[in-house]
C-alpha positions in Angstrom: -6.5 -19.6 5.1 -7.6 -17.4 7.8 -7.0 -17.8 11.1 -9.3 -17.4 13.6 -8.3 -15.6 17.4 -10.2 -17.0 20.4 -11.3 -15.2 22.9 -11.0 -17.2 26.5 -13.1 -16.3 29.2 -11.7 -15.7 32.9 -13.3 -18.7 33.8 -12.1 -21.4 30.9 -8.0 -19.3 32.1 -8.9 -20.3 35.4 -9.5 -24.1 34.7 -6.5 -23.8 32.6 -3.9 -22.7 35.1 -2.7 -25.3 37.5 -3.6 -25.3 40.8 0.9 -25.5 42.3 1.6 -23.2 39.9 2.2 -20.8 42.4 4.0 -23.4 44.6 6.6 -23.9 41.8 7.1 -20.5 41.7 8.4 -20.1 45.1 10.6 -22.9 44.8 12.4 -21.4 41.8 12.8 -18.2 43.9 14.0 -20.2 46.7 16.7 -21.8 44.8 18.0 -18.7 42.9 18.4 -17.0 46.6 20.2 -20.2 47.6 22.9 -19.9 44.4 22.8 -16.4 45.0 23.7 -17.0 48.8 26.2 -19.8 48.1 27.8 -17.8 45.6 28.9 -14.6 47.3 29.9 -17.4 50.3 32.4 -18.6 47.5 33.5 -15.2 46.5 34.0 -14.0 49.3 36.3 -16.8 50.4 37.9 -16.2 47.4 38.8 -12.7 48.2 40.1 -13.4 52.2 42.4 -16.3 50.4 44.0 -13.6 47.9 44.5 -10.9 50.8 45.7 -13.7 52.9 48.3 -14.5 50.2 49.1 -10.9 49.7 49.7 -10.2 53.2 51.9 -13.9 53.8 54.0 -13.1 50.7 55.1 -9.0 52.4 55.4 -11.4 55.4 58.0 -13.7 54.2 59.6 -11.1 52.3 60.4 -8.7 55.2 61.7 -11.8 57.3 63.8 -11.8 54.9 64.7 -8.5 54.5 65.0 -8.3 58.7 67.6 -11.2 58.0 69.5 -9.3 55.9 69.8 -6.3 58.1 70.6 -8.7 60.8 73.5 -9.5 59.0 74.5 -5.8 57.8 74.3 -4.7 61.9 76.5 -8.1 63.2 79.4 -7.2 60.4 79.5 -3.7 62.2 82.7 -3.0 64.6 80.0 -2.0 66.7 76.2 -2.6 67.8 74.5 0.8 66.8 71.4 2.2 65.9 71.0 2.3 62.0 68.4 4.0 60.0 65.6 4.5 58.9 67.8 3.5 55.7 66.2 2.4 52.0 67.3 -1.0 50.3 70.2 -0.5 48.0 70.3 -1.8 44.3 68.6 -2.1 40.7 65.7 -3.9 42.3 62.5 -2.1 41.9 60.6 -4.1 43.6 62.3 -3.1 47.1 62.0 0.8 46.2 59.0 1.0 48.8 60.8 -1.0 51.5 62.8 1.0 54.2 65.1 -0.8 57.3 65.3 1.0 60.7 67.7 -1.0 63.1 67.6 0.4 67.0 70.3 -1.5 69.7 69.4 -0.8 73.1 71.1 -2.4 76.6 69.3 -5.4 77.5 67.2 -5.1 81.5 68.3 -8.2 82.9 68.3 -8.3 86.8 71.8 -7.8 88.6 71.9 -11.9 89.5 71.7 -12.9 85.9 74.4 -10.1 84.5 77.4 -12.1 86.6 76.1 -15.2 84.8 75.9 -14.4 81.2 78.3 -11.9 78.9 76.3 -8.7 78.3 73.5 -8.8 75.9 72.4 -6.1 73.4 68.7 -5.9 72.4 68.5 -5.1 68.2 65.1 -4.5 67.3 64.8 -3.8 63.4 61.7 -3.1 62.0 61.1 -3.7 58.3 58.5 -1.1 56.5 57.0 -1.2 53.0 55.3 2.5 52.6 53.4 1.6 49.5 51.6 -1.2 51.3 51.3 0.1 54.6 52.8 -3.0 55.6 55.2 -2.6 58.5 57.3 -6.1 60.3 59.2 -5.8 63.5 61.5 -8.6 64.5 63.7 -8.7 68.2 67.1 -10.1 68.0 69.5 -10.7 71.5 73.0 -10.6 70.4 76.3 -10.4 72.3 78.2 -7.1 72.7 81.2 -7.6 70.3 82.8 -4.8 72.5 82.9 -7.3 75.7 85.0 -10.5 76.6 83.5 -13.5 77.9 83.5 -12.0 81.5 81.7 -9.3 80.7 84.5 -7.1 80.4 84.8 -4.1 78.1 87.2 -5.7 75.7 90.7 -2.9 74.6 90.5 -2.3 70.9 93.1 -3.9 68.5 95.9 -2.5 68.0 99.5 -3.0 66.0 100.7 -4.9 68.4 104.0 -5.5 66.7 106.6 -7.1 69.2 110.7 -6.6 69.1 112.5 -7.1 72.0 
């Protein structure tokens, strides 16, 4: 059996083809730009989220960090500029962080000195090269050096005692 191949005219295609064919058309295209629109929307909220993340989680760690060298600065004899210093330990992880602690005099005006014992200003600033993430973190603490009126305080001494 044989088959046979018509041939249709232009005019029989034409009464074949629907008249919203076109209109159909456009509405597919229309709702493939409308995903396509909605998608990179989603993506790229997806990708602000992550650096958001990212940058919160070097946040919280360097709080930390600037807690710690809060802590390394107060067990001093003295308030003094330390650093720019690397974290010590096995921890790999904190191999790109370095600590920078700076104590200055505070600027308080001459009224409020005779009212409060004298205040040091300890700025540290936490850095993580790697990241190019850098935290900086003020801290007012109270001269160890001083008494509570403001004196400068003598430093200890064997004060043994025979009469």
């Amino acid at each position: 059996m044989k088959r046979q191949i018509k041939t249709i005219s232009p005019a029989a295609l034409a009464r074949r083809i629907r008249p919203g064919g076109a209109i159909v058309l456009m509405e597919v295209v229309f709702a493939l730009s409308l995903f396509a629109v909605s998608a990179g929307v989603v993506l790229g909220g997806l990708y602000v989220s992550v650096r958001t993340v990212n940058h919160m989680e070097l946040e919280s760690l360097a709080a930390d960090l600037s807690v710690t060298v809060l802590s390394r600065v107060q067990m001093a004899d003295e308030l003094e500029s330390v650093g720019p210093e690397g974290f010590e330990g096995d921890d790999e992880y904190l191999a790109d962080w370095t600590w920078l602690a700076e104590v200055s005099d505070t600027q308080l005006p001459a009224d409020e000195l005779e009212e409060t014992p004298q205040l040091k200003q300890v700025e540290i600033t936490i850095e993580n090269s790697a990241e190019g993430f850098s935290y900086s973190v003020v801290y007012l603490l109270r001269d160890p050096a001083m008494d509570e009126e403001g004196r400068s305080e003598p430093a200890l001494t064997n004060a043994g005692g025979g009469r």
